[in-house]
C-alpha positions as a printed Julia matrix, in Angstrom:
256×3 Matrix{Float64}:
 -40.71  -34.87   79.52
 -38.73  -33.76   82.34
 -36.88  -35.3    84.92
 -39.01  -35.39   88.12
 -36.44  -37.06   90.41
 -34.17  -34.16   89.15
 -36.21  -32.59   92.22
 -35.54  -35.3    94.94
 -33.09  -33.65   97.65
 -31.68  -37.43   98.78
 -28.33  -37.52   99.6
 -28.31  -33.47  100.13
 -27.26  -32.16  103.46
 -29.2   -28.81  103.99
 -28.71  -26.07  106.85
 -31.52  -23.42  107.27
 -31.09  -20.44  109.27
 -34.37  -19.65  111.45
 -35.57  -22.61  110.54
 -37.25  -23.35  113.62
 -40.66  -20.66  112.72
 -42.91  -19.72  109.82
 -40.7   -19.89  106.21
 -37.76  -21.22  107.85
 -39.69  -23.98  109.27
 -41.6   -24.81  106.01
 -38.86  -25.18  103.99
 -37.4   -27.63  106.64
 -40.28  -29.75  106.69
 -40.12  -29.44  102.96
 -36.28  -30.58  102.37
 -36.68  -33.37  104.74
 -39.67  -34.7   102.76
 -37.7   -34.52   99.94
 -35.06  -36.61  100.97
 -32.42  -34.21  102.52
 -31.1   -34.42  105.88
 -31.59  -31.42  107.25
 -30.02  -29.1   109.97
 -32.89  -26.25  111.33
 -31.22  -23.6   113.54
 -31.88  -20.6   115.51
 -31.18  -18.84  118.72
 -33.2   -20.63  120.69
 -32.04  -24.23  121.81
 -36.15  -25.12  122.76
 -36.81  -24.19  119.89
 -34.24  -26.11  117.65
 -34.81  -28.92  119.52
 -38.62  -28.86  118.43
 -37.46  -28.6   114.76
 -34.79  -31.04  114.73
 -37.59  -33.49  116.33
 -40.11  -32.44  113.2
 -36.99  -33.62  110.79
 -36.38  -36.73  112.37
 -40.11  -37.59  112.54
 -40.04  -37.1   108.9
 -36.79  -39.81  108.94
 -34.28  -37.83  107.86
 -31.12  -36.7   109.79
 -30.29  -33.7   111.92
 -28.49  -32.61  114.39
 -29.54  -29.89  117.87
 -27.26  -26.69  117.43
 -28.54  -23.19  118.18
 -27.06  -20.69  116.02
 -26.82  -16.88  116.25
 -25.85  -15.4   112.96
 -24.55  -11.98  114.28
 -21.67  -14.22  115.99
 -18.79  -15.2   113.57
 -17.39  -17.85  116.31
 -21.33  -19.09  116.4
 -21.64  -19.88  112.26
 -18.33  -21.67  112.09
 -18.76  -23.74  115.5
 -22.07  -25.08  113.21
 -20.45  -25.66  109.53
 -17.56  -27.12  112.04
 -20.26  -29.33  113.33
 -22.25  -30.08  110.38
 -18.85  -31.62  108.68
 -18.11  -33.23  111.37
 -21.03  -35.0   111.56
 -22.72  -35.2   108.7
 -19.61  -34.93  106.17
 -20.25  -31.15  104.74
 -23.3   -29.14  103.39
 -25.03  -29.08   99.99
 -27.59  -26.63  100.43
 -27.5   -23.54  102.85
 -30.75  -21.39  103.28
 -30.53  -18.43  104.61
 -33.28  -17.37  106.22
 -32.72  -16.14  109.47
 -34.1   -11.92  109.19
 -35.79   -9.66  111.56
 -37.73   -6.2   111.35
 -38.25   -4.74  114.9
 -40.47   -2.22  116.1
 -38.04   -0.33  116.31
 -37.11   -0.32  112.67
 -39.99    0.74  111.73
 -41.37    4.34  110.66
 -40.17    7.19  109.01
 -36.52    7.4   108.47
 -36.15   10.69  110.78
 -37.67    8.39  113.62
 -34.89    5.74  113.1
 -31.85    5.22  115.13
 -28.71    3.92  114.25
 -29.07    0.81  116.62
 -32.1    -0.25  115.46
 -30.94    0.34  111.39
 -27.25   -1.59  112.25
 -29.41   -4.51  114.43
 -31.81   -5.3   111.29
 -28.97   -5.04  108.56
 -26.83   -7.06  110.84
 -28.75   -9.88  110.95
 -30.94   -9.93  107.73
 -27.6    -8.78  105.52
 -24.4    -9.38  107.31
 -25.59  -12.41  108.88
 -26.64  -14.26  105.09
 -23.23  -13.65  104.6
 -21.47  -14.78  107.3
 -23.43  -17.86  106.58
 -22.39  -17.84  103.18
 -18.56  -17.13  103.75
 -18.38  -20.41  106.6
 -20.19  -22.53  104.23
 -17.84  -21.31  101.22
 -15.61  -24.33  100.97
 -18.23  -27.27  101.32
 -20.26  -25.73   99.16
 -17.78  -25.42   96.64
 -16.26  -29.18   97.15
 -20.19  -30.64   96.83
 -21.42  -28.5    94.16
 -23.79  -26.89   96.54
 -26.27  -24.37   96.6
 -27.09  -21.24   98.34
 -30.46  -19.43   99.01
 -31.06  -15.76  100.06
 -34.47  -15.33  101.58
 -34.79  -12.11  100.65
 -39.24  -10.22  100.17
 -40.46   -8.4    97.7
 -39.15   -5.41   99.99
 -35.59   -6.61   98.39
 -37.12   -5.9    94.73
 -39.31   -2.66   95.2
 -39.83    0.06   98.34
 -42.4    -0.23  101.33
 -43.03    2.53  103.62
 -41.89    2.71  106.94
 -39.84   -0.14  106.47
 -36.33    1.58  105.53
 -34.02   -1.04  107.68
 -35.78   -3.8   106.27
 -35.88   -2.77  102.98
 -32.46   -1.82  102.66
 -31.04   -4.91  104.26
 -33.06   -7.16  101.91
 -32.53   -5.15   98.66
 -28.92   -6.03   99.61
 -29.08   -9.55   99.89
 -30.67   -9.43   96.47
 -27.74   -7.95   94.96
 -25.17   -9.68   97.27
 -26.86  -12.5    95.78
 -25.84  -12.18   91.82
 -22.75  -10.87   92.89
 -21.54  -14.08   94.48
 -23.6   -16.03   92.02
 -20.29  -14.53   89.51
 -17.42  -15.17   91.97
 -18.92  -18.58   92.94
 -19.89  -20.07   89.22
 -19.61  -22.66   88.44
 -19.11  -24.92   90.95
 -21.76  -22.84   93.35
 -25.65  -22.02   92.39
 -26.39  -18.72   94.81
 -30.3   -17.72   94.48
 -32.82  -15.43   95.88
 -36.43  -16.13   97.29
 -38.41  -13.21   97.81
 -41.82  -13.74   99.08
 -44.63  -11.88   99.62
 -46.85  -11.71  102.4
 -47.08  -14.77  103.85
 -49.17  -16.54  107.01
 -46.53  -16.3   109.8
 -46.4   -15.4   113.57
 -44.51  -12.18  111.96
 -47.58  -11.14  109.87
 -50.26  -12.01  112.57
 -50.68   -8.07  113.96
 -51.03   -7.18  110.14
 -53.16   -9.98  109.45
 -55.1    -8.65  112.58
 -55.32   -4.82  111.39
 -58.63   -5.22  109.01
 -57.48   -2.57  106.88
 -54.33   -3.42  106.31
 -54.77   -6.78  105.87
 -57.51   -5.34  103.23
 -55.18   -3.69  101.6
 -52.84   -6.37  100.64
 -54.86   -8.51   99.72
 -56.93   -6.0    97.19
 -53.64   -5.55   95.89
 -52.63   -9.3    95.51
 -53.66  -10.89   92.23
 -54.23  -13.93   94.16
 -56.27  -12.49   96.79
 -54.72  -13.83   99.91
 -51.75  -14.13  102.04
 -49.28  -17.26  100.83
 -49.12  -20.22  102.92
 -45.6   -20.6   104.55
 -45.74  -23.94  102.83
 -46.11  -22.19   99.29
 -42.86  -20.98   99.63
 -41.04  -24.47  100.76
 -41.65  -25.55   97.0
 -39.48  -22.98   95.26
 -36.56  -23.2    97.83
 -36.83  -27.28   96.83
 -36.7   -26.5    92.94
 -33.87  -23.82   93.68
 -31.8   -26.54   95.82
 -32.76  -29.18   93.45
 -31.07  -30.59   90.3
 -34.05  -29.25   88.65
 -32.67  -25.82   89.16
 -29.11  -26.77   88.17
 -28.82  -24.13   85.2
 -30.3   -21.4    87.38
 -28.0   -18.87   89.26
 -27.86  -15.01   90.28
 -31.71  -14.85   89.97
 -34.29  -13.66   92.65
 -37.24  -15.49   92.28
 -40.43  -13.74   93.63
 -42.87  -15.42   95.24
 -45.83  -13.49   95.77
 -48.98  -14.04   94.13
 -48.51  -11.42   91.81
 -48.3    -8.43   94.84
 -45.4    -6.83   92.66
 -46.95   -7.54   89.11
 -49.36   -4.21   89.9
């Protein structure tokens, strides 16, 4: 039989980035309910505040401390703060990604702002994240998760920004699963499509929304709470021999 507490997060200190919305916000609900305290951040102070409220509802700890993950000086003043107060991090999760308008279309239509705004913070930002964390990671045997999306394992149209910064994370992802073993687990979630505020003009289009879900096995769009569970086994002692893997989450959209 397995262990089942192996998956209770108690005693884990956990930081998501964007974890205020959608994913982000699922898996924060999610980690606090399992036990960890848990430290949701993103631009927006309102909006941190909201989340940070959600985790302490749910009686864990947290703390109110917008981030921006394209600022250097921004990521370290929270790890800085998170030590401080909290005594270091187990778990990071980044999460934090964007795909503009802008970013979106064929790649002769595509600036260079709008390519370097989406890599910046879907790419460069994870590991940013990942570089300030390093050390308290490393002294608590910690974990790191990529959100990446099944447009970091195979190609969707008009989506080259996107795609390129998430098919990045994926491999940036087994690369510092090497450098970091043993004393760091560094994973990949890539969902599929998923009921967020992100999705709702696709969800909206009738035949797109059609067309997704004729080619999903499971015939739907994921719940963002569907996706909390494997970022808790990935975080979890349950996951403790798994490391440079992406794990997709999907409902079979990339199986076809």
């Amino acid at each position: 039989m397995p262990d089942l507490d192996a998956f209770d997060l108690s005693g884990t200190v956990a930081v998501v980035t964007g974890g205020t919305r959608g994913i982000g916000r699922a898996i924060t609900r999610g980690f606090a309910d399992a036990g960890a305290d848990v430290v949701p951040t993103s631009r927006t102070e309102a909006a941190v505040e909201d989340a940070v409220t959600d985790v302490r509802d749910r009686g864990a700890t947290s703390v109110v401390h917008p981030t921006d993950v394209t600022d250097e000086g921004s990521i370290r003043n929270l790890f800085e703060r998170v030590e401080d107060e909290l005594g270091g991090v187990d778990a990071v999760v980044n999460n934090a990604g964007v795909n503009p308008d802008a970013a979106l279309g064929p790649p002769e239509d595509i600036d260079d702002e709008a390519f370097e705004f989406t890599t910046d913070v879907n790419l460069r930002g994870a590991f940013r994240c990942a570089r300030a964390a390093a050390e308290s990671l490393a002294e608590r045997d910690g974990t790191l998760i990529n959100v990446a999306s099944v447009g970091g394992v195979v190609g969707l149209p008009r989506q080259h920004p996107y795609v390129a910064s998430k098919h990045g994370l994926v491999g940036l992802t087994k690369s510092m699963a090497l450098d970091w073993a043993p004393d760091v687990r560094v994973n990949a979630l890539a969902p599929g499509y998923v009921r967020t505020d992100l999705t709702e003009e696709l969800r909206e289009n009738e035949r797109l929304r059609q067309s997704i879900v004729d080619r999903t096995p499971m015939a739907r769009f994921a719940d963002p709470e569907e996706i909390a569970g494997p970022a808790i086994f990935l975080a979890s002692d349950a996951a403790s021999f798994v490391t440079g893997e992406c794990l997709t989450v999907d409902g079979g959209w990339t199986a076809r």
